[in-house]
C-alpha positions as CSV (number, residue, x, y, z in Angstrom):
1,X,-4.5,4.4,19.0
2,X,-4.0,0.9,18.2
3,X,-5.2,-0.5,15.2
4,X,-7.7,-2.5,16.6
5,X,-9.2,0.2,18.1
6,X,-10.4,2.0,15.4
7,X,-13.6,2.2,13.8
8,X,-13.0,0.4,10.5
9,X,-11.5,-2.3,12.7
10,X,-14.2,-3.1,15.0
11,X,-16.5,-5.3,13.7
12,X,-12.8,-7.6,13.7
13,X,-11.8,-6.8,16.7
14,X,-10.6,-10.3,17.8
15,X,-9.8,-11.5,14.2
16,X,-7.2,-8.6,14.6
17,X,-5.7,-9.2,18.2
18,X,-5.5,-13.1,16.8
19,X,-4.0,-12.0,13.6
20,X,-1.4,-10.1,15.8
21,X,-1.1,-13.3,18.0
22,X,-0.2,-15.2,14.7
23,X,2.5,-12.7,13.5
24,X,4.0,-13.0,16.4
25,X,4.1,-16.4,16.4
26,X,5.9,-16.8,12.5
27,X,8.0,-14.0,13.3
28,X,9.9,-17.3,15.1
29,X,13.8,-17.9,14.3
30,X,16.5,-19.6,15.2
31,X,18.4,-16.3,14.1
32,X,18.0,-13.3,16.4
33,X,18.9,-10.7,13.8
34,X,15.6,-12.0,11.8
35,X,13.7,-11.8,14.6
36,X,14.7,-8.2,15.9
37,X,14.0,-6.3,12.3
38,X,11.2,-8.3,11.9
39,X,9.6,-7.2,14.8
40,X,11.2,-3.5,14.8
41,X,8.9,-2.9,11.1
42,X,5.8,-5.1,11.9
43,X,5.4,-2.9,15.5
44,X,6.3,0.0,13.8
45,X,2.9,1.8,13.6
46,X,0.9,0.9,10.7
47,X,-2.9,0.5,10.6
48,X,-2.5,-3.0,8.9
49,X,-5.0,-1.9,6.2
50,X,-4.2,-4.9,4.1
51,X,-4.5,-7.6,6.7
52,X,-8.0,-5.5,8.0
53,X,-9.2,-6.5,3.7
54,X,-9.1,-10.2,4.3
55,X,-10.8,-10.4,7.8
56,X,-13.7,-7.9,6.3
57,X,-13.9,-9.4,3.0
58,X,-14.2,-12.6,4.9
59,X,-16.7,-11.6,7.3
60,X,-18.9,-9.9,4.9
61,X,-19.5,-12.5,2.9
62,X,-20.9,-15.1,6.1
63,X,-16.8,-16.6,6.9
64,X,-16.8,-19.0,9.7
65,X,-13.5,-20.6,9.9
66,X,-10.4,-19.3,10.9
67,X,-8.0,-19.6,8.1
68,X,-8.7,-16.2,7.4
69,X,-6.6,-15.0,10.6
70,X,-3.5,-17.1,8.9
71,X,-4.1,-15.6,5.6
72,X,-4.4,-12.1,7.0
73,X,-0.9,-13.0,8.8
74,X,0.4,-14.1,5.7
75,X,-0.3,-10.6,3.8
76,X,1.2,-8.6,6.1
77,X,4.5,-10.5,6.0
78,X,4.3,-10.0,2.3
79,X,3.9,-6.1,2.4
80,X,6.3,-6.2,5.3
81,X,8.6,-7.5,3.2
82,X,7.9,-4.7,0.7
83,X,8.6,-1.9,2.8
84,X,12.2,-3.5,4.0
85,X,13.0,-3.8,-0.2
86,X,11.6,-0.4,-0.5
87,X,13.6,1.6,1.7
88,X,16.8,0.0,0.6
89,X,15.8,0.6,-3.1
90,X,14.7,4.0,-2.0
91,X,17.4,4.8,0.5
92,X,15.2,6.0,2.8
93,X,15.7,6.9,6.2
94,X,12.7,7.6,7.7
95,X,9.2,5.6,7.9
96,X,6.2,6.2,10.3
97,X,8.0,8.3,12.1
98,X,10.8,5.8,12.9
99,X,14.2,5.1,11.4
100,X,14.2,2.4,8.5
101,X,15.7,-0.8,9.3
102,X,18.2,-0.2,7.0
103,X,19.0,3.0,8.3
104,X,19.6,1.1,11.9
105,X,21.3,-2.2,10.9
106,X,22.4,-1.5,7.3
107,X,21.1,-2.7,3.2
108,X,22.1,-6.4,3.9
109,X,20.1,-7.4,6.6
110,X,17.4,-5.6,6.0
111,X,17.1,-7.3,2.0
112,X,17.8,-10.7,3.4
113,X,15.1,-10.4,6.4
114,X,12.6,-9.1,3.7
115,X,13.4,-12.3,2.1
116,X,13.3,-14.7,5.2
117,X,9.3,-12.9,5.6
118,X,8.6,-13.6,2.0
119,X,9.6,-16.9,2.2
120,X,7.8,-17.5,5.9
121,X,4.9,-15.6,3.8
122,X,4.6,-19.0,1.1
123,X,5.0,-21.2,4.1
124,X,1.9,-19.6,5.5
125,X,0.1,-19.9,2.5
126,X,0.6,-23.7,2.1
127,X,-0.8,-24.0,5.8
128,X,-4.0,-22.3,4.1
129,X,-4.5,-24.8,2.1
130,X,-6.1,-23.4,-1.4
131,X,-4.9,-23.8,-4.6
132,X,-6.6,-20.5,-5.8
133,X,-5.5,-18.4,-3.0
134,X,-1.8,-19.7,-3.7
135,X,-2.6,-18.6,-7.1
136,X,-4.1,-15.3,-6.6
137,X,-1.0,-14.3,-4.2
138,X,1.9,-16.3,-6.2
139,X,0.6,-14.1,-9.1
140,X,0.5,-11.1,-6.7
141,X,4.3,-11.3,-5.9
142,X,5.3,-11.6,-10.0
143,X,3.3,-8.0,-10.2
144,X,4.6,-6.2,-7.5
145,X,7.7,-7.1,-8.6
146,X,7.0,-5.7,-11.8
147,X,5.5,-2.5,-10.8
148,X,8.3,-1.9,-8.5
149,X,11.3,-2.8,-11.6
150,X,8.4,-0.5,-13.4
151,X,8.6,2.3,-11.2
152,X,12.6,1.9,-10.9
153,X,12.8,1.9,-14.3
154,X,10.8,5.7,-14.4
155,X,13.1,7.2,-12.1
156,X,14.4,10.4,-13.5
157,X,11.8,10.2,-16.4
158,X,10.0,13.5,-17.0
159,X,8.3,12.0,-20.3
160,X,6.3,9.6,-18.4
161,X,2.3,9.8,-19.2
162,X,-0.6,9.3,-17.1
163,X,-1.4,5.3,-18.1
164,X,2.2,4.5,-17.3
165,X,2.2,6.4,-14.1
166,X,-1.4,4.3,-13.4
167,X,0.3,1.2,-14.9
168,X,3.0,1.3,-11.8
169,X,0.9,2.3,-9.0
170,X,-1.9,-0.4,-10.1
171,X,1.3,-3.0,-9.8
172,X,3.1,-2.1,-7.0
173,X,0.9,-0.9,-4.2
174,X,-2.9,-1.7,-5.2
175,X,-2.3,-5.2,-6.4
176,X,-1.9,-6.4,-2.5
177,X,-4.9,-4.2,-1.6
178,X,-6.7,-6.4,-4.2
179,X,-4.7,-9.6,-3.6
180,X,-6.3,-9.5,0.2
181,X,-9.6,-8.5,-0.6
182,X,-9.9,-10.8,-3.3
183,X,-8.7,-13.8,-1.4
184,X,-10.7,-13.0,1.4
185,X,-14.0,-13.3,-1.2
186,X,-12.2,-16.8,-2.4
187,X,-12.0,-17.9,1.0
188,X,-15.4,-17.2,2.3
189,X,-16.7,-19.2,-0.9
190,X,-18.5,-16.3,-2.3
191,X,-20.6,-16.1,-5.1
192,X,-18.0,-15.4,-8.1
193,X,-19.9,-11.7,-8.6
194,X,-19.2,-11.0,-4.6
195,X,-15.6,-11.9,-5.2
196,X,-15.2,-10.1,-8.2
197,X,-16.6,-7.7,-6.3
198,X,-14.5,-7.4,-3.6
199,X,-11.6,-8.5,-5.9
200,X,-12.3,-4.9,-8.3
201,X,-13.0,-2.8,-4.7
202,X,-9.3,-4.2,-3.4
203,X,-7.9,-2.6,-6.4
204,X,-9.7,0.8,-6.7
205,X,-9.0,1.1,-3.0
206,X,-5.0,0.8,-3.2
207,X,-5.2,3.1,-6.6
208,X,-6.7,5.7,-4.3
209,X,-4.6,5.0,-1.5
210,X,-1.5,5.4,-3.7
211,X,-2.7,8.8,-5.5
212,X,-3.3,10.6,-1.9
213,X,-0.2,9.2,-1.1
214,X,1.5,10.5,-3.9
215,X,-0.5,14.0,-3.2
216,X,0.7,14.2,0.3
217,X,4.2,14.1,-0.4
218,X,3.7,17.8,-2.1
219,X,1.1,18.7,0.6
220,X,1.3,17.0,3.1
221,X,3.0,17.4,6.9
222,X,6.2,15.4,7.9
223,X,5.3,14.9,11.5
224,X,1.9,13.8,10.4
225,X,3.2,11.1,7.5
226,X,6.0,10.1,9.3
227,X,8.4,10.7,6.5
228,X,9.7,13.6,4.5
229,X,8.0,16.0,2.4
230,X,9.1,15.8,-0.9
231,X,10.7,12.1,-0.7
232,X,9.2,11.2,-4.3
233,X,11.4,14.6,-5.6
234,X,14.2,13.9,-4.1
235,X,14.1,10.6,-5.5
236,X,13.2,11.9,-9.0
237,X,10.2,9.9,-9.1
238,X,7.5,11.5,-11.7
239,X,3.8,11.1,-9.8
240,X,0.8,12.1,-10.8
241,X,1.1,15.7,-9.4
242,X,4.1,16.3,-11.4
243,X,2.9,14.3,-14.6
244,X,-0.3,16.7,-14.4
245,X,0.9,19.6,-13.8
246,X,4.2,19.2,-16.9
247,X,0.7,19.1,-19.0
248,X,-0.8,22.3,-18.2
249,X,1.3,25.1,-16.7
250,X,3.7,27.2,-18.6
251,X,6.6,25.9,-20.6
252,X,8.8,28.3,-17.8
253,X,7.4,26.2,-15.0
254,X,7.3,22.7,-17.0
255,X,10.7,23.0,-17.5
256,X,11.7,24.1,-13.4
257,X,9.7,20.8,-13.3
258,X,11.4,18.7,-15.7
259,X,14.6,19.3,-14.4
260,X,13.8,18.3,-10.7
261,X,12.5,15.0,-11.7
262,X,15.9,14.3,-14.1
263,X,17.9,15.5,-11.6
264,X,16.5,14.7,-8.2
265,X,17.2,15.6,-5.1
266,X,15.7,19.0,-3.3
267,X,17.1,22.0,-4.8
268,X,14.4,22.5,-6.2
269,X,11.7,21.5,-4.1
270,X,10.3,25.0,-3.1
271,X,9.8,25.9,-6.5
272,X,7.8,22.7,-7.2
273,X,5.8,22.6,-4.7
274,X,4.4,26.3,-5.7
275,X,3.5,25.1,-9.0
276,X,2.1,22.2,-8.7
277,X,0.0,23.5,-5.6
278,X,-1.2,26.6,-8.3
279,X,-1.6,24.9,-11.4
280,X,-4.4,23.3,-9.8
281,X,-2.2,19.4,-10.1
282,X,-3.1,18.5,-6.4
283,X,-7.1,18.8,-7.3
284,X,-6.6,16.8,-10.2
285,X,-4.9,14.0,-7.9
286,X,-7.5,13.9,-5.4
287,X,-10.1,14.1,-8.1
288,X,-8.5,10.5,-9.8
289,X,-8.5,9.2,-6.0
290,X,-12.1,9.8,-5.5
291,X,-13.3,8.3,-8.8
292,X,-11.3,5.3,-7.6
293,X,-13.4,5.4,-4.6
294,X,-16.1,5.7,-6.2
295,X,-15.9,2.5,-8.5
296,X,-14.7,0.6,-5.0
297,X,-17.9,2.0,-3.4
298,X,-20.2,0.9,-6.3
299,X,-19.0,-2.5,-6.1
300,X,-19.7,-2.6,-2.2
301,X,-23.3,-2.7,-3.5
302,X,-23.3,-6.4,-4.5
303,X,-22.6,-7.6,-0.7
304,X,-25.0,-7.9,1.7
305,X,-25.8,-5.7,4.4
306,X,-23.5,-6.3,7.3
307,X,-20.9,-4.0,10.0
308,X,-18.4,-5.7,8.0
309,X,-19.9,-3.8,4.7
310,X,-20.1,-0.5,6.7
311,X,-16.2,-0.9,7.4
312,X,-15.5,-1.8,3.8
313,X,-17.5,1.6,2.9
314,X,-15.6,3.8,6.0
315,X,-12.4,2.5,4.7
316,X,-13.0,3.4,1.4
317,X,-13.6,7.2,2.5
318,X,-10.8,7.3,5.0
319,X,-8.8,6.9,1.6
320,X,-9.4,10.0,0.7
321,X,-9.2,11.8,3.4
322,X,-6.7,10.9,5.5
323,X,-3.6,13.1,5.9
324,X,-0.4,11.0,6.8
């Protein structure tokens, strides 16, 4: 199903197909290498949530214009541009379902045609023409960056606690959800509760998002995410699940887990994944996800009434309960 066909998208239906229109459009070079990976990871099967938050924060708060299709364009090439840095920080080799692009044309082009999207991001954002919005996104891009040197930085770390592990995730994946939401609310001219409003639901929506993602990679199934299960292991990175469950099962099975994240890989991923599955760490993880829901959901309360509202809400559930 394509994005614009499902529910949450409906209401912008043809925001979405002209948001699509408009990627297309920037993804323009002179250089046919940029323009190949750029379109190989923009088509490659993602609902486009963050894009989705500016055209329904917009809407819901009475938007008219159309700048918002530019500046939904414009976040998309900025997480795009993520996700090619990712994988060849990560070394992954599999995404959606689909090879990485650096796993197909190598670490080199893929860092450089993150960069060229970046860049072509900023472009986009002078075309918007709003000094807050540049301001909101330009101090977006500093804290991604920090969350993801943060999360780097935590690799192999066993002794990590719960408000460093919160710390990363808030930088690194929710501060786009809250960058789009947010400048959506600017946009629209909003009342500045109804933009904080949809500035604080951006942010509890990527925290969840990023727990059940963190969840899924201990319960979750490969053909269904798209990647692996038991990437964040293999990788050594210490989530949530493994940061809870280091607190309360035995010191036998703290240390089985200690070990794994220090030394990475997936020897002992078998043995992980029963722990952390009895200890009760996965509840606990889905548990922090839907009191970030929660707060998002409280916040929805200061909008008005609208489809775009109802979307805002669905989204917020589909969080939780989505399994890839």
């Amino acid at each position: 199903m394509q994005p614009n066909a499902l529910p949450t998208h409906a209401p912008v239906a043809d925001d979405f197909a002209a948001v699509d229109r408009t990627i297309q459009q920037q993804l323009a070079s002179r250089v046919p290498l940029v323009q190949t990976i750029g379109h190989y990871i923009v088509e490659s099967g993602g609902k486009r949530l963050r894009p989705l938050l500016v055209l329904l924060a917009a809407r819901a708060l009475g938007y008219e214009g159309d700048r918002h299709i530019l500046l939904a364009a414009l976040i998309e090439f900025m997480h795009t541009s993520t996700l090619l840095h990712d994988d060849v920080v990560d070394e992954s080799s599999l995404r959606r379902g689909k090879a990485t692009a650096n796993e197909a044309w190598g670490n080199a082009p893929s860092v450089l045609v993150g960069d060229f999207l970046y860049s072509r991001s900023f472009q986009m954002m002078v075309d918007v023409g709003s000094m807050r919005i540049m301001a909101i996104l330009s101090s977006a891009t500093s804290t991604i960056a920090e969350g993801e040197v943060l999360q780097l930085t935590n690799i192999g770390n066993a002794d990590i606690d719960e408000q460093a592990y919160f710390d990363t995730i808030q930088g690194k994946t929710a501060m786009l959800f809250e960058a789009a939401s947010h400048t959506g609310a600017v946009l629209a001219g909003g009342s500045e509760r109804q933009v904080e409003a949809l500035q604080v639901y951006g942010r509890q929506l990527g925290m969840a998002f990023q727990l059940i993602d963190d969840l899924l990679d201990y319960q979750g199934n490969a053909d269904a995410m798209g990647k692996n299960v038991g990437d964040d292991l293999a990788e050594g990175k210490p989530t949530l699940p493994l940061i809870h469950a280091l607190k309360v099962t035995s010191e036998t099975e703290a240390a089985v887990i200690r070990k794994a994240i220090e030394e990475g890989g997936l020897e002992h991923l078998d043995e992980v994944l029963s722990i952390v599955q009895r200890c009760g760490a996965l509840e606990y993880t889905r548990e922090q996800a839907n009191r970030c829901v929660e707060l998002a959901l409280d916040e929805l309360e200061h909008l008005p009434d609208s489809p775009f509202k109802d979307s805002l809400t669905l989204l917020a559930h589909q969080a939780v309960e989505r399994t890839s």
